[in-house]
N, C-alpha and C positions, 0 to 999 in steps of 0.2 A: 852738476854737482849735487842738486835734490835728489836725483832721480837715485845717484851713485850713492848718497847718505839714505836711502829710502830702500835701498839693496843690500848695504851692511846692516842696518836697522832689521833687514827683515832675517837675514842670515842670525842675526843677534838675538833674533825675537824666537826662531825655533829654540835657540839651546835657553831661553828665558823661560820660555812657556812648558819648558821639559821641568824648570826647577818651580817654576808655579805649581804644577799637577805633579811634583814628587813626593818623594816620601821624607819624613822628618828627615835634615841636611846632616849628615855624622852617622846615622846607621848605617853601619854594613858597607862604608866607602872611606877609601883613603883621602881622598882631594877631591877639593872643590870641582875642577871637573868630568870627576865619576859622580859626584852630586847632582851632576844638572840632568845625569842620562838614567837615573833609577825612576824606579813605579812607586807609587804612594798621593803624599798631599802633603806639601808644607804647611806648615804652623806657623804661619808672620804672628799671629795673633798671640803667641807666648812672647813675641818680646815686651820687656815691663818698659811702661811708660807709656803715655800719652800725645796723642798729635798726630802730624804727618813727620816723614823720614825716609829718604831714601836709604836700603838693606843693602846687603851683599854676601858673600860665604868667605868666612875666612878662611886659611887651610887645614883648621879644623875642622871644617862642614859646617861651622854656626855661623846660625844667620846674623849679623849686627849691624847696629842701627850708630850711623855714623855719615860724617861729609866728608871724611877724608879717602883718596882712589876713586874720584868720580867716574873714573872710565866705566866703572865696572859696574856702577849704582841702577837700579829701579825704583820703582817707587809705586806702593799703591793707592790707588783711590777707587769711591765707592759711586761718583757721580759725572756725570764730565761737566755737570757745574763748577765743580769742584775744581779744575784746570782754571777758570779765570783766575784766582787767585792764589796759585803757588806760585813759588818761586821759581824762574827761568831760570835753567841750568842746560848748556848746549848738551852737555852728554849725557845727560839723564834718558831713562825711556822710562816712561809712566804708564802703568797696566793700569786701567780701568775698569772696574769691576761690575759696571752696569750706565746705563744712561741716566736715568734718574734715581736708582737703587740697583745691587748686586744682583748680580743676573739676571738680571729684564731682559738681554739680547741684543742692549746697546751699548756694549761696552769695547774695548782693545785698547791698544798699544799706542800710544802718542808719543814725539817727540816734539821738540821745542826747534823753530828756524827761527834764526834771531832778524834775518835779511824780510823776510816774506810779511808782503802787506796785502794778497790776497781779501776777501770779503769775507767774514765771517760764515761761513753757514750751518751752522751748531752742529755738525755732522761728520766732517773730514778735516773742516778748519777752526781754529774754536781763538780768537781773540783774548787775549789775557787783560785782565782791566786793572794790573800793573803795568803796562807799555802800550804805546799807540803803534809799535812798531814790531814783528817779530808774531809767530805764530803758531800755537799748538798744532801738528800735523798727524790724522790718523795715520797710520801704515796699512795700508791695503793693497789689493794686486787683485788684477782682473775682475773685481766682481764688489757690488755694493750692496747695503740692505738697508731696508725702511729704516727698522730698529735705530742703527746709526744715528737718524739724523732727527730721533725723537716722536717715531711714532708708537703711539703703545699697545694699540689692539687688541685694548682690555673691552670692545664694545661697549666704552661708554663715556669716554675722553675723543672728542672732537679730534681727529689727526691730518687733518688737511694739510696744513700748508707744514707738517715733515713731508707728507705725500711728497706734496710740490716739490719743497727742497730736495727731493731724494733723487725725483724726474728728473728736477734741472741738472742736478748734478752729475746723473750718469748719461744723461746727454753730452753733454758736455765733454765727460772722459771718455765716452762712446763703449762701455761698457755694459753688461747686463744688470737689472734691479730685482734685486730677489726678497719676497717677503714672505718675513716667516708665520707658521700658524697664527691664526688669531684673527679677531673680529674688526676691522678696520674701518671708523666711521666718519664718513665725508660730508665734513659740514662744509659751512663759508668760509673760502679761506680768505686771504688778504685780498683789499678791494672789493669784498662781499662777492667774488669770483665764485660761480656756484661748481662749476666741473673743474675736474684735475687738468691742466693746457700741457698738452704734449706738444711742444717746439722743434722741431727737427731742422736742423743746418743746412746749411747748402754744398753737400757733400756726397756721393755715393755710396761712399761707404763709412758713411755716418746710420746708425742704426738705433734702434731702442727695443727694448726687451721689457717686460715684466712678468717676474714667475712667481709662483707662489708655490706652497708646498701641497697644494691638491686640494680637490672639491672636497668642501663640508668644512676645510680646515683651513687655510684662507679665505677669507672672507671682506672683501669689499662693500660696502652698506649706507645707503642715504639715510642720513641724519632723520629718522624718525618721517623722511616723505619729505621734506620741505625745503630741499636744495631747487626752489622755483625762479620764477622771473617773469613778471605781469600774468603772473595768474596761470602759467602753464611751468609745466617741470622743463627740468633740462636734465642735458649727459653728465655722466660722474666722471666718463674720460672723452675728451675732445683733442683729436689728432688734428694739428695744423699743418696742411699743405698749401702755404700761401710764401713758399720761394720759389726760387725761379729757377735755380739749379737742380739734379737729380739728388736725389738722396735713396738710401737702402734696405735694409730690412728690419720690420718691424713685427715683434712676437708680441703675444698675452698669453701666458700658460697656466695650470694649474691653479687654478681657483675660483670662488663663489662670487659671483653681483648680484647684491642684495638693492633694488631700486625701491621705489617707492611705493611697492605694494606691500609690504611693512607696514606703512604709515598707516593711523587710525582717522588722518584727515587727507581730506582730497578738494586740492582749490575749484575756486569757482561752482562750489553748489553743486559739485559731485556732474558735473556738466561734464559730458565727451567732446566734446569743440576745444577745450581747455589741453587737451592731448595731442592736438593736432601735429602731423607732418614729424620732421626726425627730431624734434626738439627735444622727445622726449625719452632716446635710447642711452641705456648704459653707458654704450661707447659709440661715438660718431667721428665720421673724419669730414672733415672739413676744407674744402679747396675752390681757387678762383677761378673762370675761366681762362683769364688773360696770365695769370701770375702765378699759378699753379707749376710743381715741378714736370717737366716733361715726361720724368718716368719715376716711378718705385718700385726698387728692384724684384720684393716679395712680400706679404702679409702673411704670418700663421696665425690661429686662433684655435687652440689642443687642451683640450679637456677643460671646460668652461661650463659653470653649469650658472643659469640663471632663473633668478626670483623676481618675477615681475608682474603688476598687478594688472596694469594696460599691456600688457605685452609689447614691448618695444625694446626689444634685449642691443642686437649689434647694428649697427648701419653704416655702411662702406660708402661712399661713394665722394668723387673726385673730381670732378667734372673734364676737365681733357689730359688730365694726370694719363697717363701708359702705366701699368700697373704689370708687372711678372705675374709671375704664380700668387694664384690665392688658394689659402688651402683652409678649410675649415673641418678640424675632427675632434669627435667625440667631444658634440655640445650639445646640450642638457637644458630643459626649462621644466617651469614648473604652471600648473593650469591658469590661466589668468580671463577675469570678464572677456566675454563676446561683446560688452559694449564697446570696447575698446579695442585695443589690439588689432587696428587697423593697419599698421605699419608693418609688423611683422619679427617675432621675435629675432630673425635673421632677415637684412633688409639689405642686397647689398644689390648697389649702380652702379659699380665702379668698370670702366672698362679694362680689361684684361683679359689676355688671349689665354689664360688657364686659369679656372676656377674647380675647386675639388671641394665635396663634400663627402666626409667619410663617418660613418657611425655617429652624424647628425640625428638627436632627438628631442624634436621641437614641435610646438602646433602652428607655427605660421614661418612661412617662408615666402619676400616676395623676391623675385630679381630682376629688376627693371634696368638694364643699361639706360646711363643716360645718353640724352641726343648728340652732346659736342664727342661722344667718343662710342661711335657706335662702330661695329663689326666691319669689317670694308674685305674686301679679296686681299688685299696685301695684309690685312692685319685681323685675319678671321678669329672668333671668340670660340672656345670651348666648354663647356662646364659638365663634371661629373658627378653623380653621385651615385656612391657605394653602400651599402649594407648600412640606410638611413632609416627613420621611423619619424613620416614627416606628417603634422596633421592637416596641413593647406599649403598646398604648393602651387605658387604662383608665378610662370616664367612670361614677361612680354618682352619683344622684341622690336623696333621700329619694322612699317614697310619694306624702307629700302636694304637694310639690312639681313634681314630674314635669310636670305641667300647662304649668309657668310657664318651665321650662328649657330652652334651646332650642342646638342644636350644629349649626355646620353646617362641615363640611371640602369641601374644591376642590382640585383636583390635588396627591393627596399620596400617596405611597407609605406602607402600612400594614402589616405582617407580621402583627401579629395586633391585633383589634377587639374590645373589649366594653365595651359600652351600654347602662346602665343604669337607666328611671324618667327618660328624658329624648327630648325631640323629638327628632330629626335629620333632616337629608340631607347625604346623601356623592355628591358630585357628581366624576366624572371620577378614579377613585381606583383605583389597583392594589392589592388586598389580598390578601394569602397566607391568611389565616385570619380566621375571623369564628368566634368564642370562642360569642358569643351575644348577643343586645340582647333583653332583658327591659323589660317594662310597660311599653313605649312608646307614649304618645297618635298619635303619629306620628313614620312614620321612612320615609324612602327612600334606597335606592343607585341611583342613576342614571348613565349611560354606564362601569358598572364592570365591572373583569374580576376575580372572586373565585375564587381555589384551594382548593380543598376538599382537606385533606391526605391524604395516602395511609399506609396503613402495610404494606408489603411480607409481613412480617413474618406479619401477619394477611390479606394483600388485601384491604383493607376498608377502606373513605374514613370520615371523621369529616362527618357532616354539618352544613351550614347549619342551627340550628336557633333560628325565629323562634318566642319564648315571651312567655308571659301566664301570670303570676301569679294564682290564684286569689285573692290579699290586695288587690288595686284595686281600684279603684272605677267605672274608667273604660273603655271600648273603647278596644284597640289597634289600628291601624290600619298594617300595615307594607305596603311596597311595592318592588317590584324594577323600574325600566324600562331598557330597553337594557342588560343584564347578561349576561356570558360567564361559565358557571358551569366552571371547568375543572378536573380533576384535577390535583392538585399531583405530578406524573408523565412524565418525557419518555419514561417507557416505551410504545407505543401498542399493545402486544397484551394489556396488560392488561386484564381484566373484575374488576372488585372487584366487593364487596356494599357493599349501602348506597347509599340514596338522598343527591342532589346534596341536596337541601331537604324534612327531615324533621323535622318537630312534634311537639314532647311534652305539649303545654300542658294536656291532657286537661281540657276547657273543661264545666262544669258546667251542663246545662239552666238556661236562667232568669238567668244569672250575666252582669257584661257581656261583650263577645262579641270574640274575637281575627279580624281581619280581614288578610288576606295576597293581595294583588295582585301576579303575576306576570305582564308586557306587555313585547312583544318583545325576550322574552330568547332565550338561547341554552345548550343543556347540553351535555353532552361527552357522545357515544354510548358511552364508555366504558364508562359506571358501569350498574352494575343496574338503576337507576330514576331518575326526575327527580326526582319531588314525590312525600311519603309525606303523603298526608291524614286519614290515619284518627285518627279521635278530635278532632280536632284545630281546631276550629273551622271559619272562611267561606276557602275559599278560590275566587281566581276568576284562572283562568290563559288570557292572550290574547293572538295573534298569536306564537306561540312557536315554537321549532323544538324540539321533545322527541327524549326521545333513553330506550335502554332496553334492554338486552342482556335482563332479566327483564320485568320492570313497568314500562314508562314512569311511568304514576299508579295511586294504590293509594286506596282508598278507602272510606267506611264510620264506624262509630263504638261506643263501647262503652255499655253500660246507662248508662243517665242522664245522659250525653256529651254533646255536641252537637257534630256538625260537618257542611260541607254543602260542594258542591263546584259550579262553575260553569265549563266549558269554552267557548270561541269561538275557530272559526277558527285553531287552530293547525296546524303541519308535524310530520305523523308519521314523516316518511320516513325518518327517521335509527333508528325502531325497529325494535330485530333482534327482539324479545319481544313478551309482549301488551301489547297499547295500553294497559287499564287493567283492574284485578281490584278487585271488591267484598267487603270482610269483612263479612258479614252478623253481628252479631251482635246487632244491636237493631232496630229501627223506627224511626222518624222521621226518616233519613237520606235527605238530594237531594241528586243530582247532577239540572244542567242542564248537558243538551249543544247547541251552539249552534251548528253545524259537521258537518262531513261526516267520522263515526266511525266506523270498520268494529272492531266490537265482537263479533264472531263468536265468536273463540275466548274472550271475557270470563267470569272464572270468579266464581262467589260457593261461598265457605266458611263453614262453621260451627263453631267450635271449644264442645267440651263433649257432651253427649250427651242433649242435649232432644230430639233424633230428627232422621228424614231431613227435608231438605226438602216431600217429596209428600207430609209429613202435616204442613207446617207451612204448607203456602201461605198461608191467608186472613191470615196477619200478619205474613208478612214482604215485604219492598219488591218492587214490581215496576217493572218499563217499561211507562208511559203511552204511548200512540199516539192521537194521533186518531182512527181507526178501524181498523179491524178487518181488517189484511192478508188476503192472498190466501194467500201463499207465504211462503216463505225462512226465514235467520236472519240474513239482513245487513239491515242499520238504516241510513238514514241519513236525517238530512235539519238543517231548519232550527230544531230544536227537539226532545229528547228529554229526557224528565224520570224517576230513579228515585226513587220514594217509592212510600209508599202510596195506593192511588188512591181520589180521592175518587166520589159517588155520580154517574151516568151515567157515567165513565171507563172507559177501556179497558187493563185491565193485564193484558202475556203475559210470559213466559219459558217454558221448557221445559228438561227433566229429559234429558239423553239419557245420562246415566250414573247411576245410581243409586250409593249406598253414603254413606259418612260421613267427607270431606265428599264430595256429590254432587257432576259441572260441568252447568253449567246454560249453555246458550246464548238470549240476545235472543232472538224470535220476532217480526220486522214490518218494516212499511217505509216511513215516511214522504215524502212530496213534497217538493222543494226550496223 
């Protein structure tokens, strides 16, 4: 019967709100309803007299102020204070002409249910404090607003707990919360509760929405910093996932989080321990291991721009929640201390087999899934990012998961990268720094241009450094194609040390095995070396343009080590140094050359003092040849292999310097 009086109400409220915004009632119309359908502005404010009154048109077009023909009556007011104490009339509708005053944004259309004992909430339901019984009812349809339920947003009236009310309440109807422009400041609300509590039912398709009307112009804002709690900050929004049933989708759109970097104080003595962990982000969600809902259906978070001082803007995470699509676009921060901002201005664990970040521009990104819902083969994790502007991007993944994890970025600007126990490719990406990508099943950067830092200071670059865990279980397989390895340096007479792409992984005989593919790439002749191999597992470098003021490639391995090396076809011409030097310190190291190498000056070293080489020949590596040169000590052809040689083979070098370490030059010279 509500629902059916709240559908004529609302039929009723079109041709009402036609004669609110018309034009004086009697010009230029015959009857009252060609009155209701003209352009203009009524004038209630010409009728003489004083007080409140319900109006109506008589079939003159004039408006008058009378109680008789209630059917037909409204009635205005200036406040919805103002409702507690009029007179209950069932057929009345009472226009509102603002929440606290005329046109603030909180105002509409009420009627009076005489039966309905609902809870007050200043907002949609408004209790008369003539009757215990019976209830002012806004008229609404599909959609709620702050304003409504008394929040002002004048940035400087405390609006918390409308906030809340507004929440509960479109929880509740399962519809969306829209707030209009303006500054909205979140203090304490009831219970000294310092974040907004997002409650979500136990329903699927129960959802919750908040929109605002865009960055710069909504505005969400902690009370001057000191929405705290033993000395550390807390969230302005706290998402509850502590039922047990599924429930649905949950938006934030359009508009600004103003946190606590505002504030002119900062607890605990300006102390960074006081920051700690998610305590301290805008919005957090919040879930049980045991109690948590099984799934949520989807997360958006669309144009979101954040002010934060620690940088701790959003933080997802759920603990064995099942999570749909997560989509994160076009979100915005603003610089905040390096003392802080450990967290991560986007900070999300939540497991979920799609994660998107789309025209993301942030300085800290972490994504750590957590352990109760990590990636599995039935339930493998995705996550994208598109045409992003990230300034620390930090992706870990568990061990055993690694397998199932899969990252893949597209034209996005990177400052610094690290990848952890997860697949990737990074396809078309400028990056300043690459931190490191560990245990990788597979990873590729492809059409990228990577900065390897430089430090003046020292002259000496921070290398690429593609690593393998001895704790997996698995080969890694990393890859570089079409990549410009550049010194992060406009200075060009500089010669630093350190190689562009140097390995530490020091790979264990027998252990699985780190594999690194470098094809046509490009290095800056700057640096001392290209590629440092030694130790370092399989690498196989081809069609490249090297480059090398010392050592182009360095190669070799240590006791019980393994690594092995594979050249084709690459461009030396950029090398002012030796082409490549072998650390001899063990046996069982190859290199295969596949290309035309002029390895003349190529030295091999021995570190320690097991003796010179010319007493060490029969076991340490030499250069395989087909046969047995005439002359020389240049080398070239389509096939050159250093190892130990097996039985018929043919292995030379030669000593032309003796001492400790000896240099030894190639002896031979293959056919093309």
């Amino acid at each position: 019967m509500i629902q059916y009086l709240r559908l004529c109400l609302l039929f009723a409220l079109l041709l009402v709100s036609s004669a609110i915004f018309a034009q004086n009632i009697g010009v230029g119309t015959q009857t009252p309803l060609e009155k209701l359908h003209v352009n203009g502005g009524v004038r209630v404010d010409t009728l003489s007299g004083n007080g409140l009154r319900p109006v109506y048109a008589d079939a003159n077009g004039t408006l008058v102020a009378n109680n008789f023909d209630l059917d037909k009556c409204w009635m205005r007011l200036d406040s919805i204070r103002a409702l507690d104490s009029i007179p209950m009339i069932d057929s009345i509708l009472v226009y509102v002409t603002g929440y606290y005053g005329p046109n603030d944004g909180g105002g509409g259309f009420f009627y009076w249910d005489p039966a309905n004992t609902d809870p007050d909430n200043r907002g949609t339901i408004i209790e008369s404090k003539l009757s215990t019984t019976g209830r002012w009812m806004r008229i609404w349809y599909d959609e709620v607003h702050l304003k409504w339920f008394g929040a002002t947003g004048d940035g400087v009236t405390g609006d918390h707990k409308a906030i809340q009310r507004a929440v509960d309440f479109s929880i509740a109807q399962n519809v969306p919360l829209y707030a209009e422009a303006g500054t909205y400041i979140i203090d304490y609300g009831e219970g000294g509760n310092a974040a907004i509590s997002i409650k979500l039912v136990d329903s699927p398709d129960n959802n919750f929405s908040l929109i605002g009307a865009g960055k710069g112009l909504t505005i969400f804002k902690e009370d001057n910093g000191k929405t705290q709690s033993s000395g550390r900050y807390t969230k302005m929004f706290y998402i509850y996932l502590n039922q047990q049933n599924d429930v649905g989708d949950i938006v934030f759109r359009d508009f600004t989080l103003d946190k606590n970097g505002r504030s002119s104080t900062l607890p605990g003595g300006d102390n960074p321990g006081d920051y700690a962990w998610e305590q301290a982000h805008c919005i957090g969600f919040s879930g049980r291991a045991n109690t948590s809902p099984l799934n949520l259906r989807s997360v958006l978070f669309q144009n979101i721009h954040i002010k934060d001082k620690i940088g701790a803007g959003i933080n997802i995470s759920s603990m064995s929640t099942q999570y749909g699509s997560v989509i994160l676009e076009n979100i915005t921060d603003e610089p905040f201390s390096g003392r802080f901002g450990h967290r991560g201005t986007l900070e999300i664990g939540c497991f979920s087999t799609e994660i998107v970040f789309d025209k993301v521009n942030v300085q800290y990104m972490q994504i750590e899934p957590v352990n109760s819902g990590l990636a599995t083969a039935l339930t493998p994790r995705k996550s994208f990012f598109t045409n992003c502007n990230i300034g620390n991007l930090q992706y870990t993944e568990a061990n055993s998961a690694a397998p199932y994890s899969e990252v893949s970025v597209m034209n996005c600007f990177l400052k610094v990268v690290t990848l952890r126990n997860v697949t990737f490719k990074v396809e078309n990406a400028f990056i300043d720094n690459i931190r490191g990508f560990f245990n990788s099943p597979n990873g590729q950067f492809v059409n990228c241009q990577i900065k390897v830092p430089y430090d003046p200071a020292t002259n000496a670059i921070s290398p690429v450094y593609p690593t393998r865990y001895t704790s997996q279980n698995y080969d890694s397989n990393l890859e570089f194609v079409n990549c410009d390895f550049v010194i992060d340096s406009d200075d060009q007479t500089i010669t630093p040390t350190g190689y562009l792409i140097n390995n530490n992984a020091k790979i264990p005989i027998g252990s699985p095995n780190m594999n690194c593919y470098i094809t046509n790439c490009k290095f800056d002749k700057r640096a001392f070396g290209s590629v440092n191999n030694y130790g370092n597992g399989h690498f196989v470098i081809k069609n490249s343009r090297l480059a090398g003021t010392g050592i182009a490639i360095q190669g070799g391995t240590y006791s019980s080590f393994f690594a092995e090396l594979e050249l084709y076809d690459n461009d030396y011409s950029q090398v002012t140094g030796n082409t490549f030097k072998l650390l001899d310190n063990a046996g069982g190291y190859t290199a295969i050359i596949k290309e035309q190498l002029d390895i003349e000056d190529w030295n091999m070293t021995k570190q320690g003092s097991a003796g010179f080489y010319d007493t060490n020949v029969r076991i340490k590596p030499r250069l395989i040849a087909d046969t047995i040169p005439t002359s020389g000590y240049y080398l070239k052809g389509t096939t050159v292999e250093i190892r130990m040689p097996n039985a018929g083979e043919y292995g030379f070098y030669k000593c032309v310097l003796s001492g400790n370490p000896g240099i030894w030059k190639g002896y031979g010279m293959l056919e093309n």
